[in-house]
C-alpha positions as a Markdown table, in Angstrom:
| # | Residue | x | y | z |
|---|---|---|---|---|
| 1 | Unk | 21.8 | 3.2 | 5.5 |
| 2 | Unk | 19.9 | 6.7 | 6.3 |
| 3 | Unk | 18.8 | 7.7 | 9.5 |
| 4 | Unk | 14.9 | 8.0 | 10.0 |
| 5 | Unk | 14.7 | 11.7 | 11.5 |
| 6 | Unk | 11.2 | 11.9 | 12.9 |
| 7 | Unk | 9.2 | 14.9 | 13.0 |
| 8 | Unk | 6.8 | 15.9 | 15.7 |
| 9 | Unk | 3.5 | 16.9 | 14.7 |
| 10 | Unk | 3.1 | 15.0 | 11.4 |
| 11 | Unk | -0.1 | 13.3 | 10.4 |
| 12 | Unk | 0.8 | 11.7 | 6.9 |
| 13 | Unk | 1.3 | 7.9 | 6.1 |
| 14 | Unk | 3.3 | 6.7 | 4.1 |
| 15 | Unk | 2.6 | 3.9 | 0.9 |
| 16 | Unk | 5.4 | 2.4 | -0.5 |
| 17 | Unk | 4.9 | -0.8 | -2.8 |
| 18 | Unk | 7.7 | -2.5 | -1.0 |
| 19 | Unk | 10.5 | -2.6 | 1.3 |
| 20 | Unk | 13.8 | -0.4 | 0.7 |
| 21 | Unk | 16.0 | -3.6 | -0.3 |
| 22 | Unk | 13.1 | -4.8 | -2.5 |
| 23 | Unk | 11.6 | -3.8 | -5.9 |
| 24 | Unk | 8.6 | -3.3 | -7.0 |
| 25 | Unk | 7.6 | -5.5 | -9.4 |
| 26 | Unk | 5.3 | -5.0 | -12.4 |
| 27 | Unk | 3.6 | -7.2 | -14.8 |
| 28 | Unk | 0.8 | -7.7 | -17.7 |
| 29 | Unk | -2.4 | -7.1 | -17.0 |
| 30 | Unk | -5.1 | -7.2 | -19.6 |
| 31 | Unk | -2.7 | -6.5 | -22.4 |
| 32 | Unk | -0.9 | -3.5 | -20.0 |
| 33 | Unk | 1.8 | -3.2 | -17.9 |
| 34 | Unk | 1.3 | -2.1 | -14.2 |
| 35 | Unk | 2.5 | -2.1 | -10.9 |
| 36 | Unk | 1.3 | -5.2 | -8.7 |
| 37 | Unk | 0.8 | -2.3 | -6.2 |
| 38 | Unk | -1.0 | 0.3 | -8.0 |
| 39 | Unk | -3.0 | -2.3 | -10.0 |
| 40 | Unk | -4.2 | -3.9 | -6.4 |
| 41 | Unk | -4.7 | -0.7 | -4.5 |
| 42 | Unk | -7.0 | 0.2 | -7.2 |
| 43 | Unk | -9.2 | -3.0 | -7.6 |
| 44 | Unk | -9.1 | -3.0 | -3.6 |
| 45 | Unk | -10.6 | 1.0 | -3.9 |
| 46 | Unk | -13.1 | -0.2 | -6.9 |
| 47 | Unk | -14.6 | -2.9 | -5.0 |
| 48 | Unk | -14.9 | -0.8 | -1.8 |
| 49 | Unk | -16.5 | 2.1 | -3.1 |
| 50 | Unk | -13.2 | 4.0 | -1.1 |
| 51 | Unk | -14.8 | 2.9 | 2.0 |
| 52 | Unk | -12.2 | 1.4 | 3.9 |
| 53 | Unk | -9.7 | 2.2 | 6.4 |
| 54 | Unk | -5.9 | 2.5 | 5.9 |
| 55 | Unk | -5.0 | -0.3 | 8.0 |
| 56 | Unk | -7.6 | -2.7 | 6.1 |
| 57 | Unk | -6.3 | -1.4 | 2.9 |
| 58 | Unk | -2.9 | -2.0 | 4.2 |
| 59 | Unk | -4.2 | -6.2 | 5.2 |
| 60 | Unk | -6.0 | -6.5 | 2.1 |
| 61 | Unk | -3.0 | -5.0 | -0.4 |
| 62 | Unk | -0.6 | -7.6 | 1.3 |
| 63 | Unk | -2.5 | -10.8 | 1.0 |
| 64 | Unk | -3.3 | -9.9 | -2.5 |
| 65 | Unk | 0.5 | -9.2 | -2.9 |
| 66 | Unk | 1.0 | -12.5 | -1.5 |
| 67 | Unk | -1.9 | -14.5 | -3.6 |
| 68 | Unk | -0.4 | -12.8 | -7.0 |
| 69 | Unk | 3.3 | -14.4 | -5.8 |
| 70 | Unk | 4.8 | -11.3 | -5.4 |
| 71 | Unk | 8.5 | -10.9 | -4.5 |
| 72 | Unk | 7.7 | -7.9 | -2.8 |
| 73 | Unk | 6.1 | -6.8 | 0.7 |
| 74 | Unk | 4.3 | -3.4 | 0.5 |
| 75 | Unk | 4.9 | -0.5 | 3.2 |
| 76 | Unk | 2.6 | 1.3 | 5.2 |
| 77 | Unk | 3.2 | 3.7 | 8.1 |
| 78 | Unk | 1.8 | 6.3 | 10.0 |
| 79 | Unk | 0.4 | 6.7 | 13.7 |
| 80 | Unk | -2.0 | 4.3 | 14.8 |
| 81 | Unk | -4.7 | 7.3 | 14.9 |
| 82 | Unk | -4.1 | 7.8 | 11.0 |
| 83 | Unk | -4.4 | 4.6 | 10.1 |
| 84 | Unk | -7.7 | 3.9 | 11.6 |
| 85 | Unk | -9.2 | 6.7 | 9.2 |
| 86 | Unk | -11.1 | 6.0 | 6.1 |
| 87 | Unk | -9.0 | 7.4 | 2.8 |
| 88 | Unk | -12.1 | 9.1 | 1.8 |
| 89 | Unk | -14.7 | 10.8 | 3.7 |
């Protein structure tokens, strides 16, 4: 297993579709293949208009993860400042 080697001063976060151990899984949608993930984090952003914050996107993409019976828990992080903040401004 890697380290985590933190660096001071940083003010990105971090999506990941799911944990390290896990995979991401995909699936058909409409005739298409996608990413439970992408395909939710966009239909989340569609029916917001973009206005939400990261850590509501973060609640939202995980129960819809869950309602879809998805083997697969997505990963945010970032400092509790930067996910308070709207994606879009």
């Amino acid at each position: 297993m890697k380290s985590l080697v933190k660096v001071t001063g940083m003010n990105h976060v971090l999506w990941a579709a799911c944990k390290e151990n896990q995979v991401a899984m995909e699936g058909d949608f409409s005739g298409q293949t996608r990413g439970y993930f992408t395909y939710n984090l966009c239909k989340i952003l569609r029916a917001t208009n973009g206005k939400i914050n990261r850590n509501l996107l973060d609640i939202q993409l995980s129960n819809a993860l869950t309602a879809m019976g998805a083997a697969q828990i997505n990963q945010t992080e970032g400092k509790t400042t930067e996910l308070k903040q709207f994606l879009f401004y």
